[in-house]
C-alpha atoms as an extended CHARMM CRD file, in Angstrom:
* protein
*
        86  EXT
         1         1  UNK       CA            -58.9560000000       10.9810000000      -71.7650000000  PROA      1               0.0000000000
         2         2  UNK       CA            -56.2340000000       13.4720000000      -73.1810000000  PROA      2               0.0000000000
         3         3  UNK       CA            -53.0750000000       14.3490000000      -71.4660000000  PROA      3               0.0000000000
         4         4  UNK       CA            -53.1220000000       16.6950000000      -68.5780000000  PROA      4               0.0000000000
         5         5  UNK       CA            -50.5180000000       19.7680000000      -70.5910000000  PROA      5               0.0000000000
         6         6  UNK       CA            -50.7260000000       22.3490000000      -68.1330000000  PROA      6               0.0000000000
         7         7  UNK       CA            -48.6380000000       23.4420000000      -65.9380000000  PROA      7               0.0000000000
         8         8  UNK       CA            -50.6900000000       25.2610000000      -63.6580000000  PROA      8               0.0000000000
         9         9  UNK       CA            -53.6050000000       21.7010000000      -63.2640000000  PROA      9               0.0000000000
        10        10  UNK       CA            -50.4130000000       19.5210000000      -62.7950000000  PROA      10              0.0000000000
        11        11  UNK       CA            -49.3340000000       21.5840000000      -59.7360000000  PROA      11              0.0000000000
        12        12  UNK       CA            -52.8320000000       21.4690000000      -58.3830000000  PROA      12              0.0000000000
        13        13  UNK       CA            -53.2420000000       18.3200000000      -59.1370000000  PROA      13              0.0000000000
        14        14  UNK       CA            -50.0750000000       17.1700000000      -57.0210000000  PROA      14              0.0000000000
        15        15  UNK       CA            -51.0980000000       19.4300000000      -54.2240000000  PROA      15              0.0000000000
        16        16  UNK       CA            -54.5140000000       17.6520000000      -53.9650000000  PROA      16              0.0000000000
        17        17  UNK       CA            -52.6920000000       14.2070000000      -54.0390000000  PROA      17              0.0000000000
        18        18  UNK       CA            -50.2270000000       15.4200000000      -51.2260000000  PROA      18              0.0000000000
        19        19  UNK       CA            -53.2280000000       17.1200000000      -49.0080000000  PROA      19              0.0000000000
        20        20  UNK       CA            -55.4960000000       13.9420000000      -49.2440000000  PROA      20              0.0000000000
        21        21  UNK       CA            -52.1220000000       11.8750000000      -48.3120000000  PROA      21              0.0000000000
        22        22  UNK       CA            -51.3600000000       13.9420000000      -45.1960000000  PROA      22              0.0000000000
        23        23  UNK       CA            -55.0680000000       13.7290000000      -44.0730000000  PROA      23              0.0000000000
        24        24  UNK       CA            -55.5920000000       10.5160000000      -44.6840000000  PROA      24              0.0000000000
        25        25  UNK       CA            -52.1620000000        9.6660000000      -42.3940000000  PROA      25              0.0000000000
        26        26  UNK       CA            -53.2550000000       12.1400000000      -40.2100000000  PROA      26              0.0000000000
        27        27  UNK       CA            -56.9470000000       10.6450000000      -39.4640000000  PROA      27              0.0000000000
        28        28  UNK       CA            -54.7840000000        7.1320000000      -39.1990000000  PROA      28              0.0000000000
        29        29  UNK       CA            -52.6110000000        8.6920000000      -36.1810000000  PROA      29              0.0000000000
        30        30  UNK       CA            -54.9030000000       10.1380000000      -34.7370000000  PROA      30              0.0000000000
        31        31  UNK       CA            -57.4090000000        7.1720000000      -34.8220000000  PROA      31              0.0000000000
        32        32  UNK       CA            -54.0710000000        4.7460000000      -33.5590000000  PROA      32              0.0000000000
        33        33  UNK       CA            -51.5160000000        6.8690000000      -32.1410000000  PROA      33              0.0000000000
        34        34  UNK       CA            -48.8570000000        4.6440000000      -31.7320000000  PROA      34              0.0000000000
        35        35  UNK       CA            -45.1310000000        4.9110000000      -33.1220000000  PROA      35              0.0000000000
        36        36  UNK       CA            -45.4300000000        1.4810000000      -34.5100000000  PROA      36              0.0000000000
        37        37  UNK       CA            -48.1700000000        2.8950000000      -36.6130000000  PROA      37              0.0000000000
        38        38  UNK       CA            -46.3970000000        5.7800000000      -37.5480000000  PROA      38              0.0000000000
        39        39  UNK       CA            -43.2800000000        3.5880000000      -38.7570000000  PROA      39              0.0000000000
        40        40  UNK       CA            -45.6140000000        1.0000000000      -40.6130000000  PROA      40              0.0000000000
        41        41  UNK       CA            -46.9150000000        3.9350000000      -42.0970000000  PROA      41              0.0000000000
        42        42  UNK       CA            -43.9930000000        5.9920000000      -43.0250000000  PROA      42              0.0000000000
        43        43  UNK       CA            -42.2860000000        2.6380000000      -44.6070000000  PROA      43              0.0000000000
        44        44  UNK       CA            -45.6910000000        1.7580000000      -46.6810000000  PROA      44              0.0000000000
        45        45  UNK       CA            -45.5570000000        5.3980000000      -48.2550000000  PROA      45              0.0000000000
        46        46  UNK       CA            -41.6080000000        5.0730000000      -48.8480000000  PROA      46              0.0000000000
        47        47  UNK       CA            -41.9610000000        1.7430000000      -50.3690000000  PROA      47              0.0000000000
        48        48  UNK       CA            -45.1730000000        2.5930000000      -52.6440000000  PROA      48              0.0000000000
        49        49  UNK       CA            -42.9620000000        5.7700000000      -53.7990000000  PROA      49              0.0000000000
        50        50  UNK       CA            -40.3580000000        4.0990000000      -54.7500000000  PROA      50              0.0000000000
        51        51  UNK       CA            -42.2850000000        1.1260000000      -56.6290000000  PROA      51              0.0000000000
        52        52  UNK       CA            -43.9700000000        4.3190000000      -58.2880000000  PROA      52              0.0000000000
        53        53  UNK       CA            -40.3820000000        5.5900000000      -59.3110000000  PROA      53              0.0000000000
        54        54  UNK       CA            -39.0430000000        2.2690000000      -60.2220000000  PROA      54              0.0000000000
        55        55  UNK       CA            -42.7180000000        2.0340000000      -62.4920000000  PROA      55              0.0000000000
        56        56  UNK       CA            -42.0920000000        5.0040000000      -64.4670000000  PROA      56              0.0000000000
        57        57  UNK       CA            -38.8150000000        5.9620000000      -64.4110000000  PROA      57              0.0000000000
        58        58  UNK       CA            -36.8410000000        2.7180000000      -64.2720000000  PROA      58              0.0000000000
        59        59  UNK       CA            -38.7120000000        0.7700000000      -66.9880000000  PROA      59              0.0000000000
        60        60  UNK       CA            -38.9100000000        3.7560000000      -69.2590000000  PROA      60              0.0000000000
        61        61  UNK       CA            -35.4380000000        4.3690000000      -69.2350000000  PROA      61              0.0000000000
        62        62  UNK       CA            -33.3670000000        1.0500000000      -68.2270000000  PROA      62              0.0000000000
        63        63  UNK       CA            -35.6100000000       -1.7650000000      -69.4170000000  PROA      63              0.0000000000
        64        64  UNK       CA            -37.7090000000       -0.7120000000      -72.4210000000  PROA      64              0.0000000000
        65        65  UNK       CA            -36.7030000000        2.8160000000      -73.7440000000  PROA      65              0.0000000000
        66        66  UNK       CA            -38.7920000000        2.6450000000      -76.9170000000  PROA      66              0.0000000000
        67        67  UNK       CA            -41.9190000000        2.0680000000      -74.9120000000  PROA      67              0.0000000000
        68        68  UNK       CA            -43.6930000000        5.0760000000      -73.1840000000  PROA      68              0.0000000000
        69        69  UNK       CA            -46.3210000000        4.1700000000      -70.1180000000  PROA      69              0.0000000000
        70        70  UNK       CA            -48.8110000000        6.3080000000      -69.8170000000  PROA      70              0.0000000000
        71        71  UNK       CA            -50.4570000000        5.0170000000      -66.3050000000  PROA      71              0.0000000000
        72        72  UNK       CA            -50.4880000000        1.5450000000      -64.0110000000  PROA      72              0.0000000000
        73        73  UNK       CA            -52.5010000000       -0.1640000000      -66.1430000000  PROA      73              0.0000000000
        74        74  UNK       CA            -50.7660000000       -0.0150000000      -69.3070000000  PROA      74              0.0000000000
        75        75  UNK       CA            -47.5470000000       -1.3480000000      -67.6100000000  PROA      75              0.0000000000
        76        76  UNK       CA            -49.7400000000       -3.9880000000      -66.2300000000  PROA      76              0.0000000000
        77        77  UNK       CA            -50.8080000000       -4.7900000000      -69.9990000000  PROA      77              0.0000000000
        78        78  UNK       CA            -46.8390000000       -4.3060000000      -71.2660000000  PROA      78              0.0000000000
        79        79  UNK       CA            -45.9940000000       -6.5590000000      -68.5390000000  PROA      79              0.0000000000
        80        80  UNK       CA            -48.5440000000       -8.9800000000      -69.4220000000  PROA      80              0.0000000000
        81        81  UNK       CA            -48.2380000000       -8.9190000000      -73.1570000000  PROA      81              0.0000000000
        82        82  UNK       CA            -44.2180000000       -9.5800000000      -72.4490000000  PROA      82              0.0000000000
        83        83  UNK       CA            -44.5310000000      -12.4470000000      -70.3170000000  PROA      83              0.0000000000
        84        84  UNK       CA            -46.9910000000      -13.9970000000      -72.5450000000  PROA      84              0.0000000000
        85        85  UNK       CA            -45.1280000000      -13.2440000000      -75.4640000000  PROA      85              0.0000000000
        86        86  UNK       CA            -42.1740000000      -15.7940000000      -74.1690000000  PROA      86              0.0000000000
């Protein structure tokens, strides 16, 4: 698969992620509408954001500049090839 290069696809693209994340916490709610849900919720988004930003941003520019990720999975297989490598 190439790389997505347009600007245009890349702001769809994030708009679809954002709608199907705001239904799919919306259907949650509504199915358990309860503010303990609603903070469980909120925190699991915050946290999974920030893992994302610590994924891509942090390893890319603290830990290993030289290498560039280019999804999950190949940080999974940097990850893995490092700690086998020691």
């Amino acid at each position: 698969m190439r790389d997505l290069q347009s600007p245009r696809s890349m702001w769809v693209k994030v708009i679809l992620f954002l709608a199907i994340g705001l239904i799919a916490s919306a259907l949650i709610l509504v199915e358990l509408p309860e503010w303990r849900i609603f903070l469980l919720l909120a925190l699991a988004i915050w946290a999974f954001c920030r893992a994302y930003y610590f994924a891509f941003y942090v390893l890319e520019r603290y830990i290993d500049p030289s290498f560039r990720f280019s999804g999950l999975f190949s940080i999974l297989r940097y990850l893995w090839k490092r700690r086998s490598g020691k």
